[in-house]
C-alpha positions in Angstrom: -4.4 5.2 4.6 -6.2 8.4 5.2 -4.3 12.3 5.5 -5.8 15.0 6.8 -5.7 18.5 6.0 -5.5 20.7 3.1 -2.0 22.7 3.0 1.4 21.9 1.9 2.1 19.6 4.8 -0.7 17.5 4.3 -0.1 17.0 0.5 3.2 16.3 0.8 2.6 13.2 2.9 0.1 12.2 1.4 2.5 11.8 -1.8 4.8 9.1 0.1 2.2 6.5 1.2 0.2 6.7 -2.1 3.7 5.3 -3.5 3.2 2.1 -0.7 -0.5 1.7 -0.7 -3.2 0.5 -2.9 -5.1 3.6 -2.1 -4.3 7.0 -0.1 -7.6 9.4 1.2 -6.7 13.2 1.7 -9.4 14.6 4.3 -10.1 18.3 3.5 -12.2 20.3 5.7 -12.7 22.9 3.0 -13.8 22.8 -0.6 -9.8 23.6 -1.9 -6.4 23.5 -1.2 -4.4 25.9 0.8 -1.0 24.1 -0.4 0.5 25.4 -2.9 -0.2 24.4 -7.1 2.7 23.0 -7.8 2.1 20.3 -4.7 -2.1 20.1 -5.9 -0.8 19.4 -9.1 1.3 16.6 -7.9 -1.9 15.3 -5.6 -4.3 15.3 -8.6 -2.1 13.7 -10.5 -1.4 11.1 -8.3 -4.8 8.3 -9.3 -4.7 6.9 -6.1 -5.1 9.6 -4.0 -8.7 10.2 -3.3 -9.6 13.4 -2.3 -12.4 13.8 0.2 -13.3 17.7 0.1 -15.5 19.1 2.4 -14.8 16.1 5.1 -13.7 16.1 8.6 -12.7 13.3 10.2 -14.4 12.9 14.0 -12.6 9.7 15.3 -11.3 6.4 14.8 -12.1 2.8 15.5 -10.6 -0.1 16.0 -9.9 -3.7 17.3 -6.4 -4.6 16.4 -5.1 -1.3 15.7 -6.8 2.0 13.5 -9.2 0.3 11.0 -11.8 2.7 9.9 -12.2 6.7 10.3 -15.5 7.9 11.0 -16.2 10.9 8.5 -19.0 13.4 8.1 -19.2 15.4 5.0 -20.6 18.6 4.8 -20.7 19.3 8.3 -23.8 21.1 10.0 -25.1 21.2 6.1 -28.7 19.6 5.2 -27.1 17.3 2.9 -24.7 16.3 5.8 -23.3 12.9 5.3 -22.0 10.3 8.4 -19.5 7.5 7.0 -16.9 5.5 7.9 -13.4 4.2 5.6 -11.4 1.7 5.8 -8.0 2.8 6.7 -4.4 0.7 7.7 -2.9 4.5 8.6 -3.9 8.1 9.8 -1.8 10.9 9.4 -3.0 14.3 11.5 -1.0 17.2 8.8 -2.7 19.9 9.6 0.3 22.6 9.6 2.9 23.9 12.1 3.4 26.9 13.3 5.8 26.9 16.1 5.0 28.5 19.0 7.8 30.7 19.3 6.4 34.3 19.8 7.5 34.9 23.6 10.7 34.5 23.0 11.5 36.7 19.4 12.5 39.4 21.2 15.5 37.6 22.1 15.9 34.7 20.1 16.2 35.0 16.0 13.3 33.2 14.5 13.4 32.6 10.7 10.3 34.3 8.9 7.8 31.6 10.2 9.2 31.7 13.7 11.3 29.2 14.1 14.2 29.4 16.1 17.5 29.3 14.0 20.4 27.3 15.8 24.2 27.9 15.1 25.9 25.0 12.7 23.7 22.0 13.0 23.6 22.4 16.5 21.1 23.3 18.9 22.6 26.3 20.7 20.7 29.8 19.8 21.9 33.1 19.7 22.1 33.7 23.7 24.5 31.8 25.1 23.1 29.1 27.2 19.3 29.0 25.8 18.8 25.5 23.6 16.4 24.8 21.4 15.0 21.3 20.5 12.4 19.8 18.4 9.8 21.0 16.1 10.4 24.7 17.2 13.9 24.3 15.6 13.0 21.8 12.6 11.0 23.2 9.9 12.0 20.3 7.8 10.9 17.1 9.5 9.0 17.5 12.2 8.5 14.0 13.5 8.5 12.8 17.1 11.6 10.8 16.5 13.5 13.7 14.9 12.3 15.8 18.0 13.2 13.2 20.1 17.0 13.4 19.2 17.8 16.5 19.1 16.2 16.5 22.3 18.9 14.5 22.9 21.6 16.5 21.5 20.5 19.6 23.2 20.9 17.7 26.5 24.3 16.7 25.3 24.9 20.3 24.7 23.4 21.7 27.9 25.5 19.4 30.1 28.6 20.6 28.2 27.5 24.2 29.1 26.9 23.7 32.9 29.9 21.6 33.2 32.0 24.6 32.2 30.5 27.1 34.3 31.2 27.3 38.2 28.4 27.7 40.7 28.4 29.3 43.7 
């Protein structure tokens, strides 16, 4: 399996498959971490995590699925390096940072900009304006999670025009 990036999101899932798989590499573009030490702590810890510093992966191959990484270390460097790993998993955690700036004028935002919804719900602080997915989830961010409270806003927006009256 193969992570990349070099923050908190990337450490932390690197953590989980290194408990499934023999061996787990962390891709890091730069020569250090940007997460912070208590997670690098936890990822050095961990002996079968292999940290690849100064790496960047630039695609994948396959026959049956993602099966090797192609990796160049040290990038545009005279001692640059081309390689490829074997790899049964790749995981792009690169960060998030929702893009959310248009609407803070109106909409709260927590301090990283994402949009705070009322009760476990996905209605915002104007009535009538939704918000679904990663822009609302600073927790999971994961297609499927997206995926249903795509749902649930839907749920709620029909709610919402079925009250009103159109002319």
């Amino acid at each position: 399996w193969a992570v990349v990036g070099g923050g908190d999101t990337a450490c932390q899932e690197d953590l989980y498959p290194s408990s499934l798989a023999n061996q787990v590499s962390l891709i890091v573009r730069k020569d250090y971490f940007r997460a912070s030490k208590i997670i690098q702590n936890k990822v050095f810890k961990t002996p079968n995590i292999k940290i690849l510093f100064e790496h960047r992966a630039t695609g994948l191959f396959g026959e049956k699925g993602v099966e090797e990484v192609h990796l160049v270390k040290r990038m545009g460097e005279p001692d640059e390096e081309k390689y490829d790993l074997a790899i049964d998993g790749f995981f792009l955690a690169i960060g998030h940072t929702p893009s959310t700036g248009i609407f803070k004028k109106w909409i709260t935002t927590d301090e990283y900009g994402y949009i705070i919804t009322k009760n476990g719900k996905p209605m915002t602080n104007i009535e009538g304006v939704f918000a679904a997915g990663d822009v609302a989830d600073s927790d999971y961010r994961q297609a499927i999670t997206a995926a249903a409270s795509g749902c649930k806003a839907a749920i709620e927006v029909e709610r919402y025009l079925s009250c009103k009256s159109f002319e």
